[in-house]
N, C-alpha and C positions, 0 to 999 in steps of 0.2 A: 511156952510161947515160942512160935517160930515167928522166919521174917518177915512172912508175910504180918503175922499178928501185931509183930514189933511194929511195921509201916504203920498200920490200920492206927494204932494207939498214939504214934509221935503223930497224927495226920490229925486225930481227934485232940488231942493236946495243944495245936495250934503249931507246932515246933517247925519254923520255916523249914524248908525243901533245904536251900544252900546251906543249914546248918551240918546234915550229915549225908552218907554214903551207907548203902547198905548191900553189898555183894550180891548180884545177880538179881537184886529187889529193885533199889533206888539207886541209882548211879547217873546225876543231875550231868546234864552236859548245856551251857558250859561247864567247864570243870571250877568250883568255888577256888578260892584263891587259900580257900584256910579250913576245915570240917572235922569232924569224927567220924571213925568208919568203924565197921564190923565188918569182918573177913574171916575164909579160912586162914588159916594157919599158912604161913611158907614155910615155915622150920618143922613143925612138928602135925605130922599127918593125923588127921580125924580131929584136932583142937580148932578152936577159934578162936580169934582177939579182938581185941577193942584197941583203938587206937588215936592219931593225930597225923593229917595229914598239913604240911606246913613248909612251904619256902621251895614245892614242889618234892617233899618226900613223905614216903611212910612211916610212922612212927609207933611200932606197939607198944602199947603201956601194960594190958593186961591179957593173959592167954586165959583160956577157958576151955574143960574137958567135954565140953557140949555146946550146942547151935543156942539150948534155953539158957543157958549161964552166960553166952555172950549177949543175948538179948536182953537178957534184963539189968545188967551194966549199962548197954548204951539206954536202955527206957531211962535209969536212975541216973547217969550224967546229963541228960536233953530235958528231963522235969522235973 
């Protein structure tokens, strides 16, 4: 699964829009006050993470060695 696929599924899921962020896919403006996101990596190049954005910061919880491995953390956290 990429992100596009990931959208396509949280979108059929019902899973509102302000719940998450998804890097260069779905990036809701205004900006939600509280969400989950999936991103590349800042630290370590070619990974991805899942995360919490909260109180205005970013917050990873989990890295991932691939775009499918972050995708299906956030499908499994959102249903």
């Amino acid at each position: 699964m990429d992100r596009h696929e990931l959208l396509a599924a949280l979108s059929a899921a019902g899973v509102p829009d302000g719940y998450y962020r998804i890097e260069g896919v779905h990036e809701p403006a205004p900006t939600p006050p509280d969400f989950v996101y999936l991103a590349r990596s800042r630290d370590e190049r070619g990974a991805w993470e899942t995360g919490v954005y909260e109180r205005g910061a970013y917050e990873a919880v989990t890295r991932h060695a691939s775009e499918s491995e972050a995708c299906a953390e956030l499908l499994r956290l959102l249903t």
